[in-house]
Steps between C-alpha positions, in 0.01 A plus 500: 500500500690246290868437524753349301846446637818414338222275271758266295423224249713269293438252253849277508792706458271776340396740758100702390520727834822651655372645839148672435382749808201685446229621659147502443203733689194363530232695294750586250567417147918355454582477125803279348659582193791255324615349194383122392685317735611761792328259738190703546224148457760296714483793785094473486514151515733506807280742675207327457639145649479357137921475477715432773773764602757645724432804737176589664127597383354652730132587469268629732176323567276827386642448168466129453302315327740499211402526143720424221442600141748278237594644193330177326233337711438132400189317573415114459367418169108402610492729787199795350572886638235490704621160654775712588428774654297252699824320628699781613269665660453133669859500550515835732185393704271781296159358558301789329536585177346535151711411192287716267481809691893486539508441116627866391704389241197305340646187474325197360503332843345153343790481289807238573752774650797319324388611197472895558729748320800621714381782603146328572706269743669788661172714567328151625790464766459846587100470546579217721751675732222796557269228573753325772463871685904502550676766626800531343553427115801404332413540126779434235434703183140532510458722242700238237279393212197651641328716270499856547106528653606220761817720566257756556289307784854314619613856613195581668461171655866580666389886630196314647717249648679779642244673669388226679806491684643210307878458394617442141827411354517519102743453225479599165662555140258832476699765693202744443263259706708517786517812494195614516368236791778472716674670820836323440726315231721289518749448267679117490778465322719169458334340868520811669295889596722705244341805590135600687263793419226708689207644337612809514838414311278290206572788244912434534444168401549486111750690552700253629406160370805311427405146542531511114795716316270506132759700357772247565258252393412652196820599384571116462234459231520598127222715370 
């Protein structure tokens, strides 16, 4: 179990979380869903340790290590993929591993890593958090400028993740491939849960969107 209470985050007088509670199951799949700028990146960096914050994380120690997934990976300019892969696996103590078996994505691993497309960057980072065996994965908008075969394997990767026991919390901009994976969403909305949905409730959703009034917005313009 994972456990966010009364998370809050401020950046001077602008505050990114206003009192985030949520619960997360271990061996389930949490998705987050918000506008650019809701706070949704700023909330996985807080959970991970990466940003400092206000309330409590609490995390139990069957779902730790932590991985986190950024939405844009960087790497140091003479540092190869393979190199990589090498270092975090380093990093989490993982002694046995082979880069080239764990290369699903076919990546060219002697390659400088800094010079990879985005969405080569972002399935590199991933390969290296299934590598670091973690157990609970915090991946922000995985399925962003990956194409649509590696969206393919990325939502297969998370099912397998998932039946191994292993917790995930997601966000992205695709509705649909949240959807389809997860057990709950999570809807932020201006630093805070607007609104939550179960599975079973997944088919309301469009129906109620309103992060976004297009017809208001639309109105505005001049066709």
């Amino acid at each position: 179990m994972i456990e966010l209470k009364d998370i809050r985050k401020s950046f001077g007088k602008l505050e990114v979380l206003s009192g985030i509670s949520m619960k997360i199951p271990k061996g389930s799949i949490v998705g987050l869903v918000g506008a650019n700028g809701a706070g949704k990146t700023t909330m996985f960096r807080s959970i991970a340790g990466i940003e400092q914050c206000e309330g409590e994380v609490l995390v139990e120690k069957e779902c730790l290590p932590i991985g986190l997934l950024l939405s844009n990976p960087e790497y140091l300019s003479k540092m190869t993929a393979q190199e990589y892969l090498i270092f975090m696996c380093k990093a989490r103590k993982v002694e046995e591993f082979d880069c080239n078996k764990s290369n699903i994505f076919d990546l060219p691993l002697s390659s400088y890593a800094s010079t990879f497309s985005t969405g080569m960057k972002k399935k590199l980072a991933l390969t290296a958090l299934l590598m670091q065996k973690n157990q609970f994965f915090i991946l922000d908008e995985p399925f962003s400028g990956v194409d649509f075969e590696s969206n393919l394997m990325i939502n297969h990767i998370l099912q397998k993740i998932k039946a191994a026991g292993k917790t995930i919390l997601i966000s992205s901009h695709i509705l649909s491939s949240l959807t389809e994976i997860c057990d709950q969403i999570h809807f932020l909305k201006a630093g805070k849960i607007d609104r939550s949905v179960s599975k079973n409730n997944f088919e309301k959703i469009n129906q109620n969107l309103d992060f976004i009034d297009i017809e208001s917005k639309l109105s505005q313009l001049d066709f």
